[in-house]
C-alpha atoms as one frame of an Amber mdcrd trajectory, in Angstrom:
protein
   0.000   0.000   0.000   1.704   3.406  -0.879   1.546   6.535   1.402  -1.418
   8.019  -0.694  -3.590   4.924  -0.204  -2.368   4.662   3.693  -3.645   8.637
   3.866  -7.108   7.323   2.632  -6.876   4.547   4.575  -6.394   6.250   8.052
  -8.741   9.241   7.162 -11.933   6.956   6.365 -11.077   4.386   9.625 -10.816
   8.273  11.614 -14.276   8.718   9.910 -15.541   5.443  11.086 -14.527   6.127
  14.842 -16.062   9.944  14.459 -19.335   8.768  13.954 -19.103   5.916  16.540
 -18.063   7.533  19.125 -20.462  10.541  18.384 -23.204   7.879  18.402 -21.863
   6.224  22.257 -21.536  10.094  23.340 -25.400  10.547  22.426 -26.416   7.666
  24.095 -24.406   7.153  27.150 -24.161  11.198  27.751 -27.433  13.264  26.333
 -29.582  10.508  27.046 -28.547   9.183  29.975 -27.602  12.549  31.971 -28.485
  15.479  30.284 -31.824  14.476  28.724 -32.848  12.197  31.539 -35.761  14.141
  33.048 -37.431  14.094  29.685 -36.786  10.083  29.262 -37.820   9.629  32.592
 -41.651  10.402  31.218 -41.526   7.212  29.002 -41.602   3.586  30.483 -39.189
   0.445  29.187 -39.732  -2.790  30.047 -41.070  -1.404  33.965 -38.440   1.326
  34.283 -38.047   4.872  33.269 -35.807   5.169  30.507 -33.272   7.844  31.382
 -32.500   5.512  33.726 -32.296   2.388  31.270 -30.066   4.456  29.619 -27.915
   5.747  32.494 -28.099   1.668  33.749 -28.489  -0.404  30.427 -28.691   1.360
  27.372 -24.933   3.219  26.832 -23.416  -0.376  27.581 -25.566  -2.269  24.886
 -24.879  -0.245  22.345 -21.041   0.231  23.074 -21.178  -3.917  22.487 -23.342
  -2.998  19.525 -20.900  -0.416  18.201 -17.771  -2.783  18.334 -19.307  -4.915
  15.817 -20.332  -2.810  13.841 -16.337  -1.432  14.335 -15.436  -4.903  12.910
 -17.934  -5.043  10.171 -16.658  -1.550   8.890 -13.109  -2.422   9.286 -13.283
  -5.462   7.430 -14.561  -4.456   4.706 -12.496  -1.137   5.081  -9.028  -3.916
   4.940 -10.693  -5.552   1.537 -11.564  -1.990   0.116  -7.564  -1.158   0.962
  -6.035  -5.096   0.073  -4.971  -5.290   3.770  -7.075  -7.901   5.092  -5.487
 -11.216   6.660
């Protein structure tokens, strides 16, 4: 792989983890602390769901959020001829 592609490369895998992490920020921060009042209104399985969020809800979808990590990377390494 030559620098140009390796540029390419690390800019669309810094893309990847942008988005992510601006998805697990949403979730386990907005939802569960600053917007929790407001979720607290709505009901989830028996509990409030600011608080499913706060509890339950940031951790599920950090689990969700490596696989889908692993599902973009891999086909990120085939896109770029660096898979294993």
């Amino acid at each position: 792989m030559n620098s140009e592609q390796q540029k390419k490369y690390w800019k669309e895998n810094l893309k990847y983890l942008a988005i992510l992490l601006s998805i697990w920020f949403l979730v386990s921060y907005v939802f569960g602390i600053l917007l929790v009042e407001q979720l607290n209104t709505i009901t989830l399985g028996g509990f409030k769901l600011g608080f499913w969020f706060a509890q339950q809800g940031s951790i599920y979808v950090f689990v969700i959020l490596i696989f889908v990590y692993i599902k973009l990377m891999n086909s990120l390494d085939k896109k770029y001829n660096v898979n294993e």
